[in-house]
C-alpha positions in Angstrom: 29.8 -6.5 -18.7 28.3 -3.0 -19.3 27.0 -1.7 -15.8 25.5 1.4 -15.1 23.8 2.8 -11.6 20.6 4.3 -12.3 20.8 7.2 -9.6 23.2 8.3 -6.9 20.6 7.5 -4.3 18.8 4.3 -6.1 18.6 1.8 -2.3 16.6 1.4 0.0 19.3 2.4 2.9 18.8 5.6 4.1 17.7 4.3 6.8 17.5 1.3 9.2 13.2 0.9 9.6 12.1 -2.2 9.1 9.5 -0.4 6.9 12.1 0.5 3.9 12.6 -3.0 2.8 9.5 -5.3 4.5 7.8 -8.0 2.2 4.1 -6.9 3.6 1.1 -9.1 2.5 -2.4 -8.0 2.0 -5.3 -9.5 3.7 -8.6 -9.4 2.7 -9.9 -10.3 6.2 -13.5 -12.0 4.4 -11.6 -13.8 2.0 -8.5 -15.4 3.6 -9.9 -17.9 6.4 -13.3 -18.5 8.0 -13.0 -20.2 11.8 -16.5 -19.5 12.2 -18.1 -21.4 9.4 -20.2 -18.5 8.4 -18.8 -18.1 4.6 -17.3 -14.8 5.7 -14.0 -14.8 7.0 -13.0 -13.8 10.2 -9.8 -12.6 12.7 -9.6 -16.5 14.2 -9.3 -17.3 10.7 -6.0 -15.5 10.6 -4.9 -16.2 13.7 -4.9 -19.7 12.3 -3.2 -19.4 9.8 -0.2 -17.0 11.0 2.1 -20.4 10.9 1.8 -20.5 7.1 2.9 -16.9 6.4 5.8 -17.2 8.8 6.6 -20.0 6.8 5.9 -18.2 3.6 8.8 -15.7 5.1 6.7 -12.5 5.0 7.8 -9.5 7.2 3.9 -8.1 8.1 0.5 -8.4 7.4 -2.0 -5.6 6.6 -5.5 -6.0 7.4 -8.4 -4.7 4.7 -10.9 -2.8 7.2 -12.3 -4.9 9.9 -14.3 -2.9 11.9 -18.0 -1.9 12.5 -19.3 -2.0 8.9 -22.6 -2.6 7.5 -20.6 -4.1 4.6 -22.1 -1.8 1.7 -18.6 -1.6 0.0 -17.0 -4.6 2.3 -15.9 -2.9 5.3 -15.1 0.3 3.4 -17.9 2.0 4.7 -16.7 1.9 8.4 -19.3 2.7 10.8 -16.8 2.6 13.9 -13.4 2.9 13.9 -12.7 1.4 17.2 -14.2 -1.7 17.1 -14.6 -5.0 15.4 -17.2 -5.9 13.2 -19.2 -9.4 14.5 -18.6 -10.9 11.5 -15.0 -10.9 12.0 -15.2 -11.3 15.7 -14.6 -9.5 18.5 -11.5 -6.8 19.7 -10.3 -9.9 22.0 -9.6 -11.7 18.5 -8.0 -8.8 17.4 -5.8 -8.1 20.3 -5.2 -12.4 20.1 -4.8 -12.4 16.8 -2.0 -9.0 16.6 -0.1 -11.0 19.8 0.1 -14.1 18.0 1.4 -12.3 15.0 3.7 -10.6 16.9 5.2 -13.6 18.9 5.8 -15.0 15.2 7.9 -11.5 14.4 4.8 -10.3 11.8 4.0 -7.0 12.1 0.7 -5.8 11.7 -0.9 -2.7 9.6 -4.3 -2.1 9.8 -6.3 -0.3 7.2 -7.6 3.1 8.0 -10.7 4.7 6.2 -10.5 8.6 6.5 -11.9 10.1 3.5 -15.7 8.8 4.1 -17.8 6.5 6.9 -20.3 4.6 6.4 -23.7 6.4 6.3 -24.5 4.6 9.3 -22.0 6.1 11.6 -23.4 8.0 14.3 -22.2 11.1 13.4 -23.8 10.8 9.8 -27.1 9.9 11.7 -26.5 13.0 13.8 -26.3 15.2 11.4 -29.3 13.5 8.8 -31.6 14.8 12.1 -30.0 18.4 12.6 -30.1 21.8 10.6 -28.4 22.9 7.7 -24.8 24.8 9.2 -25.7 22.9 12.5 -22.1 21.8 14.0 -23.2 17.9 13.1 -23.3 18.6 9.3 -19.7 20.6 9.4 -18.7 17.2 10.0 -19.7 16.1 6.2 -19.9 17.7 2.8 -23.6 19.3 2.8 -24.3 21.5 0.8 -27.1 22.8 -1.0 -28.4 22.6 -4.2 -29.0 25.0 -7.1 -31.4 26.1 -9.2 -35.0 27.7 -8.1 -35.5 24.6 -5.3 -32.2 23.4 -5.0 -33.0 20.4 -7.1 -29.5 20.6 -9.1 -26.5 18.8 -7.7 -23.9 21.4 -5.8 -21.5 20.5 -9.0 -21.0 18.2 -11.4 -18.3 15.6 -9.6 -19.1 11.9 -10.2 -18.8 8.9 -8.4 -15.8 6.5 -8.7 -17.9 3.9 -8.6 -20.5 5.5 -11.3 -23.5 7.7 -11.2 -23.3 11.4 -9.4 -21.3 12.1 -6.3 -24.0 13.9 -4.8 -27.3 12.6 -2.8 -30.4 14.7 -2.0 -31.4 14.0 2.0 -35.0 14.2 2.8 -36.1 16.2 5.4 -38.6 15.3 9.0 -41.3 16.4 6.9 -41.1 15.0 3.5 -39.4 17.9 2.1 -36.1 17.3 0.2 -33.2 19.2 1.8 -29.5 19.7 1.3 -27.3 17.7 -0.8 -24.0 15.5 0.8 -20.8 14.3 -1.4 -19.7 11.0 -1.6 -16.8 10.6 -4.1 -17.5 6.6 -3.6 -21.0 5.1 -3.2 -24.0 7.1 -1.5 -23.3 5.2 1.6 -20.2 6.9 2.3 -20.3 10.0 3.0 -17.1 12.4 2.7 -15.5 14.1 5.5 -15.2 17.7 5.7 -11.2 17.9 6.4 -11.5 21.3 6.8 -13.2 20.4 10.7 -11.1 20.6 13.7 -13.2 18.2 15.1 -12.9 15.6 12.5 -9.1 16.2 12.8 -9.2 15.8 16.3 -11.7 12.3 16.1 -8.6 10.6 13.7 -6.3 11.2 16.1 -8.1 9.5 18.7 -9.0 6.3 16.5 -4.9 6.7 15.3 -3.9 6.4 19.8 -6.8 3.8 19.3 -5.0 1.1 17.2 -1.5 2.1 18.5 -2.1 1.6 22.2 -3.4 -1.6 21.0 -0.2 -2.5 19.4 -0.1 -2.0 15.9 2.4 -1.0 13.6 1.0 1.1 11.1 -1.7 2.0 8.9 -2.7 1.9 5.5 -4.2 5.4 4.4 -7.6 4.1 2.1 -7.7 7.2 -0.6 -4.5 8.9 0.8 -5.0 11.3 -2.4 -8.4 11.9 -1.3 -9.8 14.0 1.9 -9.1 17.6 1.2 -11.7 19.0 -1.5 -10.6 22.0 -3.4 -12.4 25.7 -2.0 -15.4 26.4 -4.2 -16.0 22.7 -5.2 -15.3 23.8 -8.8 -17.2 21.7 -11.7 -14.5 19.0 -13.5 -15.3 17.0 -15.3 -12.6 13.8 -15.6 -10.9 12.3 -18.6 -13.3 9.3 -19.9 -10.0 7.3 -20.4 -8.3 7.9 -17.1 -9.6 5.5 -14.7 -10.2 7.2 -11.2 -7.7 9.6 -11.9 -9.0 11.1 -14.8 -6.1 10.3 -17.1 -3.0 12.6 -16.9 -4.9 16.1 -15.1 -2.8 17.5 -12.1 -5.8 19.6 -11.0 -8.4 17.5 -10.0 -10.3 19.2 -7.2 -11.3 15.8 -5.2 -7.5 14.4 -5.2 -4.3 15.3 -4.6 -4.9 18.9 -3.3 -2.2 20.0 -1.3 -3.8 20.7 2.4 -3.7 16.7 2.6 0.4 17.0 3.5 -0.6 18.9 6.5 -2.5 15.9 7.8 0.0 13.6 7.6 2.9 15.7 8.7 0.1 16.0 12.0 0.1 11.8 12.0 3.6 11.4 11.1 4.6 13.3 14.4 1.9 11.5 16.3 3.0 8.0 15.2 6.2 9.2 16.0 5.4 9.5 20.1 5.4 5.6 20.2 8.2 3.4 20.0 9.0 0.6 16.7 9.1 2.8 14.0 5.3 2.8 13.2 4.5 3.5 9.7 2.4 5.4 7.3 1.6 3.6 3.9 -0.9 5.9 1.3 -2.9 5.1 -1.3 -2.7 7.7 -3.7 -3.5 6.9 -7.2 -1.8 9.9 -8.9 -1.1 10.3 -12.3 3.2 10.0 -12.3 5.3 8.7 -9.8 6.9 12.3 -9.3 3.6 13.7 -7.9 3.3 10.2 -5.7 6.7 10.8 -4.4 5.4 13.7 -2.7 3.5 11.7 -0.4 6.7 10.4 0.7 8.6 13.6 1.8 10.6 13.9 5.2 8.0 14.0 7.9 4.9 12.7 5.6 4.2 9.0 4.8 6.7 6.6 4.9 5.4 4.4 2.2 3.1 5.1 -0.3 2.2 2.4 -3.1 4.2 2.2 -6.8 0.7 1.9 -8.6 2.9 3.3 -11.7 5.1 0.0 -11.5 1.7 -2.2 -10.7 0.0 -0.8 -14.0 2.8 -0.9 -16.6 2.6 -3.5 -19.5 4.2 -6.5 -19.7 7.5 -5.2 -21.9 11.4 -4.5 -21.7 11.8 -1.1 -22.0 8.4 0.0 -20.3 9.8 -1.7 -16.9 12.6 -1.0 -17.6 11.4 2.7 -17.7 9.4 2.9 -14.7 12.2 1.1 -12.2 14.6 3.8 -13.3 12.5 6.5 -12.3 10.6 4.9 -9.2 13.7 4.6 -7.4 15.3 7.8 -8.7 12.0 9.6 -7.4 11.4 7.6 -4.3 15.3 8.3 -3.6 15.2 11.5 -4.0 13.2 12.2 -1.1 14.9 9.5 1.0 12.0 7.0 0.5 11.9 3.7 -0.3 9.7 2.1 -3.3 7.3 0.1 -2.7 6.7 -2.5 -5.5 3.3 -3.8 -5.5 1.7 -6.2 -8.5 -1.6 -7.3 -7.1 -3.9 -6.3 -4.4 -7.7 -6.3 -4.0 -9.3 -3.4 -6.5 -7.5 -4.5 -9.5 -7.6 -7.7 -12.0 -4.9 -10.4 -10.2 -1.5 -10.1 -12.2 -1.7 -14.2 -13.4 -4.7 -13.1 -15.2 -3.8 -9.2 -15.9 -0.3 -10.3 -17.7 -2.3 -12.2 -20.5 -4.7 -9.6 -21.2 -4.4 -6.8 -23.6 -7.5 -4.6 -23.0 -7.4 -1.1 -20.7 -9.9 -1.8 -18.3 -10.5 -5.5 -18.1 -13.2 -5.2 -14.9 -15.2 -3.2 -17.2 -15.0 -4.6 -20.7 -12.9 -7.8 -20.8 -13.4 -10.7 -18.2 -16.7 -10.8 -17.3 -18.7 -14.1 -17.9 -20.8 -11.9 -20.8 -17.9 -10.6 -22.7 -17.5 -11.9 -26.2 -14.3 -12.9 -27.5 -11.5 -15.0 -26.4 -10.5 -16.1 -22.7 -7.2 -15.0 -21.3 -4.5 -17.3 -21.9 -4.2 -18.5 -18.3 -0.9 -20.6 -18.4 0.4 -17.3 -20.5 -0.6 -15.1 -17.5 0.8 -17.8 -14.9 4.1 -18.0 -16.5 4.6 -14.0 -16.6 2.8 -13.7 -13.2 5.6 -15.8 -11.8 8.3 -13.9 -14.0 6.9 -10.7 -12.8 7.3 -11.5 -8.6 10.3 -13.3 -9.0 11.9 -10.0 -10.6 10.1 -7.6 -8.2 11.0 -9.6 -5.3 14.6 -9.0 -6.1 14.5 -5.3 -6.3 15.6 -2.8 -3.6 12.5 -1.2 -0.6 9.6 -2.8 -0.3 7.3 -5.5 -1.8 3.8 -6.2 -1.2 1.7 -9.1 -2.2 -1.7 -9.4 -2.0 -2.9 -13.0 -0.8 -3.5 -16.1 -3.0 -0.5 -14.6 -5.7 2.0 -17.3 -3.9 -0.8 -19.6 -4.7 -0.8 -18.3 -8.7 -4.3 -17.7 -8.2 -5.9 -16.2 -11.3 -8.5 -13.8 -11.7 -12.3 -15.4 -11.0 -13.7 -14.4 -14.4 -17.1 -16.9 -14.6 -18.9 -15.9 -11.7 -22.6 -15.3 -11.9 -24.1 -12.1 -12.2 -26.2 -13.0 -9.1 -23.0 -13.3 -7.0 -21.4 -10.3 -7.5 -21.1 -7.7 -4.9 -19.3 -4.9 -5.9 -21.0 -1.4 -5.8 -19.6 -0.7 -8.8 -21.5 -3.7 -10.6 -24.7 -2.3 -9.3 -23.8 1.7 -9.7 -23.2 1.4 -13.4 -26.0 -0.8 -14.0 -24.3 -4.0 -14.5 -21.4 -2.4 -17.1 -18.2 -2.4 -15.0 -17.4 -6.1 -13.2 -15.7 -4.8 -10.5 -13.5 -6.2 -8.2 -15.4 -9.4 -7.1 -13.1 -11.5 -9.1 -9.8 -11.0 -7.0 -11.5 -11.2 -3.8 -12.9 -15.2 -3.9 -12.2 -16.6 -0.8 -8.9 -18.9 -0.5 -7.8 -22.1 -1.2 -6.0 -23.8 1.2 -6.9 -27.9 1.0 -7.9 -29.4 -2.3 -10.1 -31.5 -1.5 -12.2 -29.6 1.3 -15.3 -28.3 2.1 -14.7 -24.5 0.8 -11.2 -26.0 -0.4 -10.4 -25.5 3.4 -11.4 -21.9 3.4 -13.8 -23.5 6.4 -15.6 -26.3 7.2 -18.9 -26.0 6.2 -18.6 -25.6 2.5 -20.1 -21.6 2.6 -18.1 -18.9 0.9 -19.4 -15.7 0.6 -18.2 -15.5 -3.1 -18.3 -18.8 -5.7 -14.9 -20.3 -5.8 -14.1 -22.4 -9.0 -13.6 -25.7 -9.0 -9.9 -25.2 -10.7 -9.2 -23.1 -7.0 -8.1 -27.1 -6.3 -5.3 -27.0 -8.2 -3.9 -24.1 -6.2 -4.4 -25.5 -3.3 -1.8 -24.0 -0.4 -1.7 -27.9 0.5 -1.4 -29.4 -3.2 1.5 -26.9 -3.8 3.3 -26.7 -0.1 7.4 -28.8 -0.8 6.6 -29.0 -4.7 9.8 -28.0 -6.0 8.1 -26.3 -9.3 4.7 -24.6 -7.7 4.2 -21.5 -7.3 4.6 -21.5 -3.7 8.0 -22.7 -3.4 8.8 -20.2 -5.5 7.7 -17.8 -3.7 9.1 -19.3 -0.6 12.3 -19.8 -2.1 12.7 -16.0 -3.4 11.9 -14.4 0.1 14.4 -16.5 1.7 16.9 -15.3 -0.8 15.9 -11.7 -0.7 16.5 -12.1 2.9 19.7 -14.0 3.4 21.2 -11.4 0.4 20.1 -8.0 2.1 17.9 -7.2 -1.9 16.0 -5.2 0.1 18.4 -2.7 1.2 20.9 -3.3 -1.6 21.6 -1.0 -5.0 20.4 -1.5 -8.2 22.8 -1.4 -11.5 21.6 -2.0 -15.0 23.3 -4.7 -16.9 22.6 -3.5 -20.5 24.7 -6.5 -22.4 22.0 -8.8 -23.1 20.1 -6.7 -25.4 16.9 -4.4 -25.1 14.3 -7.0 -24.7 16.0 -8.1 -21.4 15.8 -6.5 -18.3 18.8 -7.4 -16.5 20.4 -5.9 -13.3 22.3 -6.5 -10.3 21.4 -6.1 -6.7 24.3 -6.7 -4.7 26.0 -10.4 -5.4 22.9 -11.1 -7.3 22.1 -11.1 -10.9 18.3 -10.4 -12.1 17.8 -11.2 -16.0 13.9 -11.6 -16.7 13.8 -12.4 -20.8 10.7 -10.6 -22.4 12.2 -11.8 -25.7 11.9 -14.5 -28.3 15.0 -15.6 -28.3 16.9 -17.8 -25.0 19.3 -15.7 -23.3 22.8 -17.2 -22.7 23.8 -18.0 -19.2 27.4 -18.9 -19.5 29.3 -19.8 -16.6 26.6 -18.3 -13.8 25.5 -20.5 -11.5 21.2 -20.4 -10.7 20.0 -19.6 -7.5 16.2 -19.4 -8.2 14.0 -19.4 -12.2 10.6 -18.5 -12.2 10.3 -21.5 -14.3 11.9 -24.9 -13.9 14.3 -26.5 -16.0 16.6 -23.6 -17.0 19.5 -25.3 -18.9 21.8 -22.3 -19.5 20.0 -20.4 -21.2 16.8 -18.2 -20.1 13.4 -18.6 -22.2 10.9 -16.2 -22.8 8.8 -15.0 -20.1 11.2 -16.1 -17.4 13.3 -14.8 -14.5 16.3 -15.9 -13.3 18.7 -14.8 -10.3 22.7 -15.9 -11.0 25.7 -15.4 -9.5 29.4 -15.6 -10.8 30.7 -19.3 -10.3 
């Protein structure tokens, strides 16, 4: 056997935290359960279903935003940080909901919003009605325009989710007045980082939550915030997604005044007791630049978006493994692996697909051309987890994946909700599809989403098959599986252990070991032998010594 470690400091045990090697699931708070009946999901909703996640065998929850929202981008546009919105409930359910969590040993993240609020927060409000340089505007981006009247934009930026990233306000008299940047729709507004008092108003919401009990916080737009001096035209790569392809000096992301703000969080989160965490999203273009999110006295976690976006091939994962944990290590981090979660096309449907950008050209109930293969993207969905689960840090899943739940690809155009479907004039699908509210009983109202039948988004009628109670002590579903691979990460330490290549079955196998464990996923044609290994878990059922395509296997020496 040919074994070779892929970096001196390749595990996740430079520390004890429970944060270097948590399986952390995603919520989508409107999406997951509904108490209320409404069609909108809701914190009772989780509360009531806790029992199923402990069961599932999950370390901590994160919340998507749940507080005061007029919903515009689905809670992304938070109008008040410190409360709850009514369609969710109340901060009684929350403080319920975190103790019942917490009595169940799941810690709870909450999702924090800091480069934008809603335009309806009162401070945006406040500083629509004052002057131009007024202290309520150095809260936001205003600036003003060019040209002879100030009719042209401040620059050229655009939105992320399509159009300009500038707005004209209108002035108490019908005049037309200064301009105010949203990098995201026009009702969010971007804070000015560069405002002690808006660094002082984050701390307070960051005491908020923690007093409160929380663990930690997921950073929305952790690349994001701090705008380079001058607001210097760019224009971004047509081909690089939100990052503008492979540019290092985009003057909306990644500029290096955002470290300062977490080192100032990092040390506040550190005044409270359980090892509270920091978790960023920060699409960056390589995982060396991410990493730096990551340093001693930053974030603790930050998302492997690199390993989430890289295709479905031997050496490419192969490839991005390697140097996630040799970067991550390096700075005494852990990885966190991450395959799914709600802004991009689920993995059981991603995995089939061969196009770029599928929620803009490729699934959307117009497109011409074939469907994705879905029992293709199933079979490598469930490859996919079972090898990710087994790797060293952390993993996060994104609810519904230990259900197998594909992409929504069918649903009307007069459904969707996504700003982007309506900001680039009905081009770009969006993210509607991944967010379609659970199933949990097949044959339920709502497939037990609720009671009433309402869902705020169509679901299928396949979602019946998937069913969490259709699938719960099926030996071959996709839930056992699941079930069965977090017990075994746990009970063999994967996420703390050390990863070494196994190079002897060929280059269209990624195989390694973890500890005791073997991990041999096949991306080949041809079977790969078992010999005398004995199989503690396949991603597909049936594995008679020898490993198909499109499956993973853990093995140990008889």
């Amino acid at each position: 056997m040919s074994m070779s470690e892929t970096s001196p400091r390749n595990d996740a045990s430079t520390g004890s935290e429970w944060w270097r090697s948590a399986v952390i699931y995603q919520i989508y708070p409107r999406s997951f359960a509904d108490q209320s009946g409404d069609g909108i999901g809701d914190l009772p909703g989780i509360t009531s279903k806790l029992d199923d996640l402990r069961d599932l065998g999950i370390d901590a929850i994160w919340l998507s935003p749940f507080m005061t929202s007029p919903q515009k981008d689905a809670g992304y546009d938070v109008a008040d940080y410190c409360d709850v919105d009514p369609i969710f409930g109340t901060l009684a359910d929350f403080d319920a909901m975190l103790a019942a969590a917490h009595e169940r040993k799941i810690r709870v993240i909450v999702d924090l919003v800091p480069n934008h609020s809603s335009d309806q927060h009162v401070w945006f409000q406040q500083a629509l009605a004052a002057a131009p340089g007024s202290a309520e505007r150095e809260r936001y981006m205003f600036r003003d325009g060019k040209g002879e009247n100030g009719e042209i934009a401040p620059n050229n930026w655009e939105s992320v989710f399509g159009g300009p990233a500038w707005t004209r306000t209108t002035n108490a008299d019908g005049t037309l007045g200064q301009w105010y940047l949203h990098i995201f729709d026009s009702s969010q507004p971007d804070f000015n980082w560069s405002n002690d008092e808006v660094r002082e108003e984050f701390r307070r919401i960051l005491r908020f939550w923690l007093d409160r009990g929380v663990d930690g916080f997921r950073v929305d737009v952790a690349h994001g915030m701090v705008k380079a001096d001058g607001l210097p035209d760019y224009t971004p790569n047509p081909d690089g997604g939100s990052m503008g392809g492979d540019a290092t000096d985009v003057p909306y992301w990644g500029q290096d005044g955002v470290h300062d703000i977490y080192r100032d969080w990092h040390q506040l989160l550190a005044e409270y007791e359980g090892d509270r965490a920091l978790c960023g999203e920060a699409w960056l273009p390589t995982i060396e630049q991410t990493t730096k999110w990551v340093r001693p006295g930053e974030m603790h976690q930050t998302f492997n978006f690199a390993y989430l976006e890289t295709p479905w091939a031997a050496d490419a994962q192969r490839a991005v493994i390697t140097k996630s944990l040799a970067s991550y290590g390096g700075v005494g981090a852990p990885s966190t692996w991450v395959l799914s979660n709600h802004d991009v096309v689920r993995h059981a449907t991603r995995l089939a697909l061969t196009i770029d950008n599928p929620q803009g050209e490729g699934i959307g109930p117009n497109t011409p051309g074939p469907r994705p293969d879905a029992a293709l993207g199933l079979r490598r969905a469930r490859a996919a987890s079972t090898m990710m689960l087994a790797l060293p840090g952390s993993a996060y899943l994104y609810q519904g994946e230990e259900l197998g739940l594909p992409e929504v690809i069918d649903l009307p155009d007069d459904a969707r909700q996504d700003p982007t479907w309506f900001r680039t004039n009905k081009k770009r699908y969006g993210r509607d599809g991944c967010r379609v509210p659970l199933p949990w009983v097949g044959n339920a109202p709502a497939f037990g989403f609720n009671e009433t039948g309402e869902a705020w988004l169509p679901q299928p009628v396949g979602f019946a098959a998937f069913a969490r109670d259709v699938q719960r002590g099926v030996k071959e579903s996709t839930l056992s599986l699941y079930t069965n691979a977090l017990t075994l990460r746990a009970d063999f330490g994967l996420g703390t252990g050390t990863l070494e290549w196994n190079d002897q079955y060929g280059s269209d196998v990624v195989a390694f070991k973890n500890g005791d464990i073997e991990v041999i996923t096949n991306f080949g044609a041809a079977p790969v032998e078992l010999g005398d290994k004995t199989v503690l878990i396949a991603s597909e059922p049936d594995i008679d010594g020898a490993v198909p395509t499109d499956v993973t296997v853990w093995v140990r020496d008889v």
